[in-house]
C-alpha positions as CSV (number, residue, x, y, z in Angstrom):
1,X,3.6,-205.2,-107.8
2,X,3.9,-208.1,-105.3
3,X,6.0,-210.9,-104.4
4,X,6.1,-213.7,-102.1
5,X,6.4,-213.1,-98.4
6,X,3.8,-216.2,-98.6
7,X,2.7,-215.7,-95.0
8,X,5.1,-213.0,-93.8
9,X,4.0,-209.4,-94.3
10,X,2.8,-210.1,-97.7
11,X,-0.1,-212.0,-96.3
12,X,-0.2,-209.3,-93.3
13,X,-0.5,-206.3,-95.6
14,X,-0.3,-208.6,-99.8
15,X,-15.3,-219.3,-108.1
16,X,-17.1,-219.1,-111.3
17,X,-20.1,-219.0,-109.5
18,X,-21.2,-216.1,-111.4
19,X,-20.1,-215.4,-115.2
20,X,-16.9,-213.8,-115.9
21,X,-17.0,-210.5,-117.7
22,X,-15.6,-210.7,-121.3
23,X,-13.0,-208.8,-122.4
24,X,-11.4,-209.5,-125.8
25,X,-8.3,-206.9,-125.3
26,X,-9.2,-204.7,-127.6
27,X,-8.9,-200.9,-126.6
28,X,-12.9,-200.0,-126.4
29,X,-14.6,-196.9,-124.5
30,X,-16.8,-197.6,-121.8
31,X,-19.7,-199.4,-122.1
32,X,-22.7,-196.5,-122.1
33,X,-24.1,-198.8,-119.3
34,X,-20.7,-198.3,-117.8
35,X,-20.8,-194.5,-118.1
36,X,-23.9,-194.0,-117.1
37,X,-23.5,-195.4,-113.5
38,X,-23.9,-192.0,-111.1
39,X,-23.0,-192.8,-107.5
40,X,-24.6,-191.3,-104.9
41,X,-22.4,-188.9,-102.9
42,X,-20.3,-189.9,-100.1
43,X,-21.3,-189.6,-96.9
44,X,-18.3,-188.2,-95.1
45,X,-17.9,-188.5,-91.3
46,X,-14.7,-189.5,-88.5
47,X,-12.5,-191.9,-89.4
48,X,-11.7,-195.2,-87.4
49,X,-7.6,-194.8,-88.1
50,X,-6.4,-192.4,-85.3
51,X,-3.4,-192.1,-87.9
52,X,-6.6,-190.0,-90.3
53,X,-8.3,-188.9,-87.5
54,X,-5.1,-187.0,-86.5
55,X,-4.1,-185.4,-89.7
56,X,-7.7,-184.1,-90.3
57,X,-8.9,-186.5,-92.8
58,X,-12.4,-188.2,-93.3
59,X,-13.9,-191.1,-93.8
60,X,-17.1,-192.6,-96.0
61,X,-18.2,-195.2,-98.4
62,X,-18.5,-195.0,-102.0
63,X,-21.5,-197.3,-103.8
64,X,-20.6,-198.9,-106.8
65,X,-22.4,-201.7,-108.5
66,X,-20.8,-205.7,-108.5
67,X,-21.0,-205.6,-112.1
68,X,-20.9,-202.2,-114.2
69,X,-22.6,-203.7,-117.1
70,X,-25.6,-204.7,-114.6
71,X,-25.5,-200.9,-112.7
72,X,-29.1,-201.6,-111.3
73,X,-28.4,-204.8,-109.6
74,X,-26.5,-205.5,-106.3
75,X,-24.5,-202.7,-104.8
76,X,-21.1,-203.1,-102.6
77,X,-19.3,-200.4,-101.1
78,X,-15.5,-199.0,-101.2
79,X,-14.0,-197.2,-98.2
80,X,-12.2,-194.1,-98.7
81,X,-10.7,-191.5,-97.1
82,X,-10.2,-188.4,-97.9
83,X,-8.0,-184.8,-96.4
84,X,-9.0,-181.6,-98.4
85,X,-6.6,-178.8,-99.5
86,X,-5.3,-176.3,-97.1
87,X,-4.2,-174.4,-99.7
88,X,-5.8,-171.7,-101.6
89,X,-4.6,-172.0,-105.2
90,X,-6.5,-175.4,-105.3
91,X,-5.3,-178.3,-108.0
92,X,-8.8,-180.6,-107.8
93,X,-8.4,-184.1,-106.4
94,X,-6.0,-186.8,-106.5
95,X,-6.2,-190.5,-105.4
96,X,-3.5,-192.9,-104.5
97,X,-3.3,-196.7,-104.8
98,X,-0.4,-198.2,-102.9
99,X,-0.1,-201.4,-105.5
100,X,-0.5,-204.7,-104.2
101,X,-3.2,-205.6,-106.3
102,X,-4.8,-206.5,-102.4
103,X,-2.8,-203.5,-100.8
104,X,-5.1,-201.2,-98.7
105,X,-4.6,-197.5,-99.5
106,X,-7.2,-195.8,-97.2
107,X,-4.1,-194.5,-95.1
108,X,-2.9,-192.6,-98.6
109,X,-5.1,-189.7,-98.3
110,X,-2.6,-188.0,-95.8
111,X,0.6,-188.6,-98.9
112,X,0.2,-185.1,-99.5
113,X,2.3,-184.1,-96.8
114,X,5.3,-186.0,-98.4
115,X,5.0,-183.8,-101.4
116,X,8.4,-181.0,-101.3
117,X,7.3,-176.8,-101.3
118,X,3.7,-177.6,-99.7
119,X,2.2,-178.6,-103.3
120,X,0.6,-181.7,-101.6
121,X,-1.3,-178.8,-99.6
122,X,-3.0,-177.8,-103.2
123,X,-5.1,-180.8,-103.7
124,X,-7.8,-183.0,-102.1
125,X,-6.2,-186.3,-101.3
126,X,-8.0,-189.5,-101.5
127,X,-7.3,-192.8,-100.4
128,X,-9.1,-196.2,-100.7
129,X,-9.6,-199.5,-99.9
130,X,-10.2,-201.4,-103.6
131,X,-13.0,-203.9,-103.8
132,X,-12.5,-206.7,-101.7
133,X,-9.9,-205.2,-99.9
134,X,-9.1,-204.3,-95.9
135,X,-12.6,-201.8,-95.0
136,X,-14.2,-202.1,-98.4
137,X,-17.4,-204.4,-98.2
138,X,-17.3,-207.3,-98.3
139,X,-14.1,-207.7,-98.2
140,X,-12.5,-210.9,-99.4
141,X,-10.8,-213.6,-97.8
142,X,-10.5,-217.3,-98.3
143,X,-8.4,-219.1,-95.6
144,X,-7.1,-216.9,-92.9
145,X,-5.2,-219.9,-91.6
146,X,-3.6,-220.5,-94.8
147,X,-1.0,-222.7,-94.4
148,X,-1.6,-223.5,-90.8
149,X,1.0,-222.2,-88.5
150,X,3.7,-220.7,-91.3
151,X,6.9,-221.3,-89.8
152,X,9.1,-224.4,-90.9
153,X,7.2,-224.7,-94.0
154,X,8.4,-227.2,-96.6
155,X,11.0,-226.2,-98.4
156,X,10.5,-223.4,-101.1
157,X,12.7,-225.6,-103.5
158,X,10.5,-228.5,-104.2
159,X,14.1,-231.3,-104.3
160,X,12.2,-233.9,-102.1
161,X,9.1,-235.6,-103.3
162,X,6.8,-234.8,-100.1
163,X,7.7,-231.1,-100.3
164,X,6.6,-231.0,-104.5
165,X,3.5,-232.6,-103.2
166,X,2.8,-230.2,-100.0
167,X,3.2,-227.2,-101.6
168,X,1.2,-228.3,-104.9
169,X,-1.4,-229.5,-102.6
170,X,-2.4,-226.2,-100.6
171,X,-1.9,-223.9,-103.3
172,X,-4.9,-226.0,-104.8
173,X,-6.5,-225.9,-101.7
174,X,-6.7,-222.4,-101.2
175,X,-8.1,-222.1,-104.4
176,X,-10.8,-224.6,-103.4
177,X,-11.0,-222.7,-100.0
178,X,-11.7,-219.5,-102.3
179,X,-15.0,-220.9,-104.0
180,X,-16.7,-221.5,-100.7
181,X,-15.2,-218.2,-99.1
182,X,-18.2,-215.9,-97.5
183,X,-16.9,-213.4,-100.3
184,X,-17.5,-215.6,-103.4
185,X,-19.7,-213.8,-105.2
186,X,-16.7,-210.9,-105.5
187,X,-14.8,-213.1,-107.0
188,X,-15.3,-212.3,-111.2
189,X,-15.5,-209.1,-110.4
190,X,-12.0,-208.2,-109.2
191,X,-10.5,-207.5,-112.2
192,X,-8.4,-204.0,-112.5
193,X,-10.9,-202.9,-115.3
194,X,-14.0,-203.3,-112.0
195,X,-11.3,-200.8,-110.1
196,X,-10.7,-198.4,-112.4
197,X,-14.3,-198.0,-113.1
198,X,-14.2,-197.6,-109.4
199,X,-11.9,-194.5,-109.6
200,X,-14.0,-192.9,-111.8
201,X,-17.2,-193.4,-110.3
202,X,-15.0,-191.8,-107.3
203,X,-14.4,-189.2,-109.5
204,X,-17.8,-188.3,-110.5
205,X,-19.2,-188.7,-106.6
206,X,-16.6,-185.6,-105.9
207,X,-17.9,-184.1,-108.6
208,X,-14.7,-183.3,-110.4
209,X,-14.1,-183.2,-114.0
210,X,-10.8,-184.9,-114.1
211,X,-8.8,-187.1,-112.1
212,X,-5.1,-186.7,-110.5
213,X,-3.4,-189.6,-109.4
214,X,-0.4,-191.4,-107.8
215,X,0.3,-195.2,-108.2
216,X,2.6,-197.1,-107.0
217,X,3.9,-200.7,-108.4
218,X,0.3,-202.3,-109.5
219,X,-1.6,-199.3,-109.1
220,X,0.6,-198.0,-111.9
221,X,-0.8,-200.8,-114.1
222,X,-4.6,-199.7,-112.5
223,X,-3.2,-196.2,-113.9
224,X,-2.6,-197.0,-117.3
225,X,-6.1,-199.1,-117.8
226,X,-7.7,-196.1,-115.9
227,X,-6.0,-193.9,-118.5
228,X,-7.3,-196.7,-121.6
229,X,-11.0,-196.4,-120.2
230,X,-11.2,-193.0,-119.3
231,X,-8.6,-190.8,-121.3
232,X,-10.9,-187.4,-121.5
233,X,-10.6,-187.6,-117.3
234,X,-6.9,-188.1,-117.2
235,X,-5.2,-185.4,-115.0
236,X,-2.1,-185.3,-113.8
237,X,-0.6,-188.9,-113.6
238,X,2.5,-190.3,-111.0
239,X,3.6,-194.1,-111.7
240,X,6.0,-194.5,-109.5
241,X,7.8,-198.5,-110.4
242,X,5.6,-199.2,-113.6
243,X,4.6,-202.3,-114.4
244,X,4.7,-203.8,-118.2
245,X,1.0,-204.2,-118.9
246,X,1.9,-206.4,-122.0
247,X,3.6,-209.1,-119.2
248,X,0.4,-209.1,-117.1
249,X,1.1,-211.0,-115.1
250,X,2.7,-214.5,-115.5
251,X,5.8,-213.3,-117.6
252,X,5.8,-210.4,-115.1
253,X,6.7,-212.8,-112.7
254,X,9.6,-214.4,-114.4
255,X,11.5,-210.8,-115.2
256,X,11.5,-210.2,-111.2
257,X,12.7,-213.7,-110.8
258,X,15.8,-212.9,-112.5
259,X,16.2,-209.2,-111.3
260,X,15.5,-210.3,-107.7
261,X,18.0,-212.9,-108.3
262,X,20.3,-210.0,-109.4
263,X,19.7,-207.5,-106.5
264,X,20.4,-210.0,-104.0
265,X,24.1,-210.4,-105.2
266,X,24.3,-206.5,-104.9
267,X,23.0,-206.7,-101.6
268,X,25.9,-209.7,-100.8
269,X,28.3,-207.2,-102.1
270,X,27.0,-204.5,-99.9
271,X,27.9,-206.5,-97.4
272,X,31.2,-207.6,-97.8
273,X,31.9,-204.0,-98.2
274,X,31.0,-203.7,-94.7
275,X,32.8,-206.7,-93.4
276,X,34.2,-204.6,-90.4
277,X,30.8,-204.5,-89.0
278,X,28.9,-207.6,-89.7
279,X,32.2,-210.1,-90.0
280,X,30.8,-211.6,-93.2
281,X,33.6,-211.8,-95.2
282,X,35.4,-209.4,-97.8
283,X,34.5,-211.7,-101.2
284,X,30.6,-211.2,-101.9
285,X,30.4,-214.4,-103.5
286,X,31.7,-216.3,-100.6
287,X,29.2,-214.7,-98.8
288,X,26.7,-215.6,-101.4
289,X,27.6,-219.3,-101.1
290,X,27.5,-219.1,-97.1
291,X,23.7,-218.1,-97.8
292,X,22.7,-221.3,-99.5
293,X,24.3,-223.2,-97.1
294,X,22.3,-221.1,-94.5
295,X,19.1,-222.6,-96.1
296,X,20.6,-226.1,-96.2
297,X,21.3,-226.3,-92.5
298,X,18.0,-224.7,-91.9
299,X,15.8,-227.0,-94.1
300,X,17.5,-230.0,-91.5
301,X,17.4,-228.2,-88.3
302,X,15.5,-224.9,-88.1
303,X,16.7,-221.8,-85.4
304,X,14.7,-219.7,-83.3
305,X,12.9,-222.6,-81.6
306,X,12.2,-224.7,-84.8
307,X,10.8,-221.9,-86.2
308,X,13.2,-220.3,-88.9
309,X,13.4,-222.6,-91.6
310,X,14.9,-222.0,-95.3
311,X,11.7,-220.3,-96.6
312,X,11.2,-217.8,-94.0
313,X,15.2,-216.8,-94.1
314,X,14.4,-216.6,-98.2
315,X,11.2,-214.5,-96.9
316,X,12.9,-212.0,-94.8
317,X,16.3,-211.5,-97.2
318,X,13.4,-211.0,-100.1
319,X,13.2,-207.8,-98.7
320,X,16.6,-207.0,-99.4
321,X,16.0,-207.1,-103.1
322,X,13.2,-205.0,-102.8
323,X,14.2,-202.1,-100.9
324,X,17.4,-200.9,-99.4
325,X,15.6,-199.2,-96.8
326,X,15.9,-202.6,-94.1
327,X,19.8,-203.4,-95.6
328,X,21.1,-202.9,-92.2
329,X,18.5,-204.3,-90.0
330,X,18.4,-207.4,-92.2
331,X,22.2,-207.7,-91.9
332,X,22.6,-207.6,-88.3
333,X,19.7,-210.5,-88.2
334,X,21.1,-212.5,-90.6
335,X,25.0,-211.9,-89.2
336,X,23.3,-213.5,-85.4
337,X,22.1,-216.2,-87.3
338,X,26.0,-217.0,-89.3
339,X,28.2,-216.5,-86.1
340,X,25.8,-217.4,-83.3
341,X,23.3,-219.4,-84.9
342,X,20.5,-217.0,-83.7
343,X,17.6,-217.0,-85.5
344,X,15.2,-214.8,-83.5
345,X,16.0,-211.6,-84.6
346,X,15.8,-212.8,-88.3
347,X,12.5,-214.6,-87.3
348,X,11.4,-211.2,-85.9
349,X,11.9,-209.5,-89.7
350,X,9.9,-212.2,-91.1
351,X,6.6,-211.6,-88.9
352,X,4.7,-215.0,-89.0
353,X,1.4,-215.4,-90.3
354,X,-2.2,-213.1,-91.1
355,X,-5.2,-211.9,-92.4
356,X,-5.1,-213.2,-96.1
357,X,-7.3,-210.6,-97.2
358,X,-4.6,-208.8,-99.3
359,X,-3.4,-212.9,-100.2
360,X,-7.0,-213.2,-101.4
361,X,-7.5,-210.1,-103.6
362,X,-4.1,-210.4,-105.1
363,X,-5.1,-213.8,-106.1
364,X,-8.6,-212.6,-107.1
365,X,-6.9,-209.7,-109.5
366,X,-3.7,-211.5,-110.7
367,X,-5.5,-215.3,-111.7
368,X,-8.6,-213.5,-113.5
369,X,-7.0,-210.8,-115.1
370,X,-4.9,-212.3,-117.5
371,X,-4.5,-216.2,-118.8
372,X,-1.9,-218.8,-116.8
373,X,-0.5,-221.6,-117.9
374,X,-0.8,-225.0,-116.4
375,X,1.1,-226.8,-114.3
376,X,3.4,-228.5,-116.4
377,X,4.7,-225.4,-118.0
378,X,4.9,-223.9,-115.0
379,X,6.9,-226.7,-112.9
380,X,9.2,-226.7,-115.8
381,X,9.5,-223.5,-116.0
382,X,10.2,-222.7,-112.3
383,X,12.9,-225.0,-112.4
384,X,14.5,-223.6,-115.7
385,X,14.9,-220.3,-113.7
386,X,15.8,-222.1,-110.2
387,X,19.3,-223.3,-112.6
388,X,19.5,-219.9,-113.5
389,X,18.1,-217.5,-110.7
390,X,17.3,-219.5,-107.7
391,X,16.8,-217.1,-105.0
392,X,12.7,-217.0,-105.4
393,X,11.8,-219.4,-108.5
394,X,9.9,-221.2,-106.0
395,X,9.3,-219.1,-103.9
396,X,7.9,-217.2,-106.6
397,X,6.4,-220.0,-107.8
398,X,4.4,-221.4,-104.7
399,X,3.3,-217.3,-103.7
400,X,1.2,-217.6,-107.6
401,X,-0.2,-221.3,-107.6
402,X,-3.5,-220.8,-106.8
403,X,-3.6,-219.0,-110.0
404,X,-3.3,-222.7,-111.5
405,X,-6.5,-223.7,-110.0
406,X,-8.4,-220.5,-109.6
407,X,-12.0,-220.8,-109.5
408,X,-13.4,-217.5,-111.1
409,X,-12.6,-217.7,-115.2
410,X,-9.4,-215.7,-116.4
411,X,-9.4,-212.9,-119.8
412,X,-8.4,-214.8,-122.6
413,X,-5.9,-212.1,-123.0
414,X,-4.4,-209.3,-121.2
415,X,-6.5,-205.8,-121.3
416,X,-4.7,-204.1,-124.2
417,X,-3.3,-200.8,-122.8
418,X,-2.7,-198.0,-124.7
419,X,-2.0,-194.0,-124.1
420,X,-3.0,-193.0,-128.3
421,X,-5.9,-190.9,-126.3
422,X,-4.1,-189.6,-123.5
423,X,-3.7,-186.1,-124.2
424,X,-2.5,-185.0,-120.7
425,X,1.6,-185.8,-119.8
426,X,2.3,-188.4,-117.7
427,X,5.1,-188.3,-115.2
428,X,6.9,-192.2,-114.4
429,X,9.8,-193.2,-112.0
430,X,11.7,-196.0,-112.0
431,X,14.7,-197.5,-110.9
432,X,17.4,-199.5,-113.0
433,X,17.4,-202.3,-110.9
434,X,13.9,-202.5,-109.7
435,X,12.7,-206.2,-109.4
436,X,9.1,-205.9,-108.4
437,X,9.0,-204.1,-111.6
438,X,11.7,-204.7,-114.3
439,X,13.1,-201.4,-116.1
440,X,12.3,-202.5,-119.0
441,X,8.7,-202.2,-118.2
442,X,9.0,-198.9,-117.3
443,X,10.5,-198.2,-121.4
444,X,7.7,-200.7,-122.5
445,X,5.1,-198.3,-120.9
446,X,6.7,-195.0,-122.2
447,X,6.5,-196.0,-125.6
448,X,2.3,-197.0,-125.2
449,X,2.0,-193.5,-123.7
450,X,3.7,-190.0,-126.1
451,X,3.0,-187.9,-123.7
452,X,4.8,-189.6,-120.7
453,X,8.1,-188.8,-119.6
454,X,10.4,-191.0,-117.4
455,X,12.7,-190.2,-114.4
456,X,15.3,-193.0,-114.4
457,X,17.0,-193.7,-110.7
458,X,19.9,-194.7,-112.0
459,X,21.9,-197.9,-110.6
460,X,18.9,-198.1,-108.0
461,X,17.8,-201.1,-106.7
462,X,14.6,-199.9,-104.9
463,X,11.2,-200.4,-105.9
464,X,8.5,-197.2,-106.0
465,X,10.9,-195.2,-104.3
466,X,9.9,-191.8,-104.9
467,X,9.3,-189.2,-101.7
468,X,12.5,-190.8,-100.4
469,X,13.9,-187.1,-100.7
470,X,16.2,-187.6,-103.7
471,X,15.4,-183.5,-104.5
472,X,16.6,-184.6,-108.5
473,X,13.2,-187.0,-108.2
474,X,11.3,-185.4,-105.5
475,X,11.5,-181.8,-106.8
476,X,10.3,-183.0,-110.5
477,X,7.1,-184.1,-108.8
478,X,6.3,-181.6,-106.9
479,X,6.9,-179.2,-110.1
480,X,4.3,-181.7,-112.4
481,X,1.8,-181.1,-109.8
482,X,2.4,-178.0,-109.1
483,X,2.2,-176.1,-112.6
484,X,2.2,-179.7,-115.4
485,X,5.8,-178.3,-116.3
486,X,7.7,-182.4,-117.1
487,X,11.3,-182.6,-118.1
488,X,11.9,-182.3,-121.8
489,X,11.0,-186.1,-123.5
490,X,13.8,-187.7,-124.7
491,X,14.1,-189.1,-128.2
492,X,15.1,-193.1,-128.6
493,X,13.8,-196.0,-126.0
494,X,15.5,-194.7,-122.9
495,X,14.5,-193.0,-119.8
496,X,14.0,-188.7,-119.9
497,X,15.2,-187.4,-116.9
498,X,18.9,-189.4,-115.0
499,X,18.5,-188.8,-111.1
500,X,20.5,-190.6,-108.0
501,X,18.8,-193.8,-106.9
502,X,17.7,-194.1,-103.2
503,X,20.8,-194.2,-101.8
504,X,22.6,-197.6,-99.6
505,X,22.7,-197.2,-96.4
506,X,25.9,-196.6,-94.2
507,X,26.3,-198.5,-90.8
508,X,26.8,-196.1,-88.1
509,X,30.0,-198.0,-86.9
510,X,31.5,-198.6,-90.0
511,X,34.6,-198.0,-90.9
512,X,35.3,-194.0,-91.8
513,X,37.1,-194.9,-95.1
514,X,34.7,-197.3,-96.0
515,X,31.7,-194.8,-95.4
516,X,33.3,-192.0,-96.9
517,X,34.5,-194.0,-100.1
518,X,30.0,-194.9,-100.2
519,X,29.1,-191.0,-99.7
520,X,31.5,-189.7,-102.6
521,X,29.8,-192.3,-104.9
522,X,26.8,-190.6,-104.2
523,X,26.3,-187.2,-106.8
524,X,23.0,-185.6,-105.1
525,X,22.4,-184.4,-101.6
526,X,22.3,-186.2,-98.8
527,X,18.7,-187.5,-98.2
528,X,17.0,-186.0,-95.3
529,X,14.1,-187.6,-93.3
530,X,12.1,-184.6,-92.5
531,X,11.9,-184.6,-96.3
532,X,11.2,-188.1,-97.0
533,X,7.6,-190.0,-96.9
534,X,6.7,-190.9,-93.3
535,X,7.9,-194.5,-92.0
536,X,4.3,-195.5,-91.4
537,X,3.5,-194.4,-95.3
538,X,6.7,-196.4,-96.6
539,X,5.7,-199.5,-94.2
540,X,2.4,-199.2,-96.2
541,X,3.7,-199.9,-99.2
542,X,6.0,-202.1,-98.8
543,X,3.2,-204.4,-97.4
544,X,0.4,-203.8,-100.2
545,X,3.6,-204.4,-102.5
546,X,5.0,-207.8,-100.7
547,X,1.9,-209.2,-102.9
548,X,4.1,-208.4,-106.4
């Protein structure tokens, strides 16, 4: 799922103007109008990404009506990509959904590759833009100048009077800004039940009797509603970071507060480990306390040219908590800023401003899928956890406010998920200390689906990190989609399968001790690169999944 580089590379990557559809949130089939809906087949032909042009893929357009109860009436159109098998003992198709919700995945036809002993090779891999989103048409967007310039903003942390009002004031704007956007008419029909019906309506334009698919962060929540609808077509299923479908999406938001609160002190701790290289100190909470300070001399006078306030330093060490991936980059930005008071390469992490296009959708998904509460219970809220957790409360806080305001009706409930009619297995990863998606979502989701099994990265603190060539996690994938073979499931609420988590990084010039002490910690083999999904593939994700 997302969270809140508000107009870093969240925004880069991540109207009731006609009625809502009604959901109650009741597990139901598919309308018959619903099934009925045969697309016409895809025209396939070059791609404009010289990324898919490269590694042989194709491009087209799939039609699928606005509204699947109206199939008849106006038509829009989903890009999607697609690369076809290479091998001969062929598996059928799979799609992949990046997460976001508002994260383009047109680029996730070429995943296969990442996939270990050339099983990726066995399948037809197909990516898309969702409704709304990047190539898809229309695609959505409400203000691309959101925010205006988005550097300096107000602080995050709402203690002055003007910046309560600020912030509370464009979140409703951009809300406002969405009911007049070119795209409006998109806007109640954005919900993940419209995508999944998308998927299948994929599915029956390739012909193909089931579906395969990989997810990642939200599209492992568009997984499990695919898998509610549609349970005869379920294939073989990867969620890789699963999100708690019963927390959709407001509570959602509070568990990462708290985790992302947690993973940043392992991060400050990470650090102090390597005090020889980035001088930070040996005591992580000293270190920890240095960072607040950071944001207090930043909110009165900003670095990097009056650019780099507070919120774009909380912005860029967000990351950290995400991923370790960046850890060291991040650490030799933010160590510039604490001895030499240089912000620039820190203000380099964070980006700047963009498109809001995957801003937009996120919104469109996350306000109308589920009910919010108003503002009151919010603001008090936000400042229960801010005592509490206060690394991104607000910032958390500000990145969902539009939903306050939103101008396309929400579900009176969430969609009620449930696996009772899955009969085919179901393979989830998750780290312990994910905080995009809690852990105990991950348990949550294993217990709605008896077939499912669960790979546990344990003591991780990196979101969706599968293909990161951890062989214990890596080799268990490629084995499901190979032959269906899963680990044995477990019996109790716990995970099925214990691998290594993506390992920390090591500094190069750290001190040997120190980086052989972090390498005997470690129980697996060493990752290797040429085994690992591809840096523009990870880059990918980790902007479709700055949006949760």
């Amino acid at each position: 799922m997302k969270k809140a580089l508000l107009l870093a590379a969240s925004v880069v990557a991540t109207s009731a103007l006609i009625a809502p559809l009604s959901l109650t949130g009741a597990v139901a089939a598919p309308s018959e109008k619903t099934s009925s809906y045969i697309p016409p087949a895809i025209e396939w032909g070059e791609c404009d990404s010289a990324r898919l042009v490269n590694a042989g893929a194709e491009c087209g357009m799939l039609e699928v009506p606005l509204d699947y109860d109206r199939p008849n009436a106006r038509k829009i159109k989903i890009a999607v990509s697609r690369k076809l098998h290479t091998d001969d003992d062929y598996r059928g198709m799979i799609a992949v959904n990046p997460g976001g919700p508002g994260g383009s995945g047109l680029i996730y036809s070429v995943l296969g590759g990442s996939i270990p002993d050339g099983v990726g090779a066995k399948y037809d891999w197909y990516g898309f833009d969702p409704r709304g989103v990047g190539s898809s048409e229309p695609a959505l967007s409400c203000d691309p100048d959101y925010a205006g310039a988005g550097y300096d903003r107000p602080n995050y942390v709402p203690e002055k009077a003007k910046d309560m009002k600020w912030w509370r004031q464009t979140t409703k704007q951009y809300a406002k800004d969405c009911k007049s956007a070119d795209a409006r008419a998109l806007l109640p029909y954005l919900r993940t039940t419209d995508v999944a019906k998308d998927l299948d309506s994929l599915r029956k334009a390739e012909e193909q009797e089931k579906l395969n698919y990989y997810g990642f962060s939200y599209g492992t929540y568009l997984g499990q509603v695919y898998a509610t609808l549609f349970p005869e077509q379920v294939g073989r299923f990867v969620w890789d970071g699963v999100l708690n479908a019963d927390n959709a999406f407001y509570e959602a938001n509070l568990d990462q507060e708290r985790q992302f609160d947690e993973n940043l002190d392992y991060y400050f701790q990470w650090l102090a480990d390597y005090d020889d290289v980035y001088g930070l100190g040996s005591d992580w909470r000293k270190i920890k306390r240095g960072y607040y300070q950071q944001l207090d001399k930043l909110d009165k006078r900003p670095a990097a040219d009056g650019k780099l306030g507070p919120d774009e330093l909380n912005d860029v060490m967000l990351s950290a908590g995400y991923y370790v991936y960046g850890w060291t980059d991040i650490a030799e930005a933010y160590a510039a800023l604490v001895h030499d008071g240089d912000g620039s390469l820190l203000l380099d992490q964070y980006g700047g401003p963009g498109d809001d296009n995957s801003f937009a959708v996120y919104n469109a998904v996350q306000c109308t899928d589920a009910p919010w509460p108003n503002w009151n219970t919010t603001k008090a809220d936000a400042w229960a956890m801010h005592d509490e957790h206060p690394f991104m409360a607000w910032n958390n806080t500000w990145y969902n406010a539009p939903c306050l305001n939103w101008p396309a009706a929400a579900n009176k409930q969430p969609f009620k998920v449930s696996g009772a009619k899955v009969d085919s297995p179901i393979l989830m990863v998750a780290e312990t200390y994910d905080a995009a998606t809690v852990f105990s979502g991950a348990l949550a989701t294993r217990k709605k689906f008896p077939n499912s099994v669960l790979i546990e990265g344990v003591g991780g603190t990196t979101h969706s990190g599968s293909l990161s060539g951890i062989a214990c996690t890596d080799d268990t994938i490629a084995a499901y989609l190979d032959t269906g073979e899963l680990p044995d499931r477990k019996s109790g609420n716990r995970s099925d399968k214990q691998c290594d988590p993506v390992p920390a990084p090591v500094p190069a010039t750290a001190d040997a001790e120190v980086t052989a002490k972090a390498v005997a910690q470690r129980t697996g083999p060493a990752v290797e690169a040429e085994d690992a999904m591809p840096a523009d593939l990870r880059e990918g994700l980790r902007q479709a999944q700055a949006n949760r």
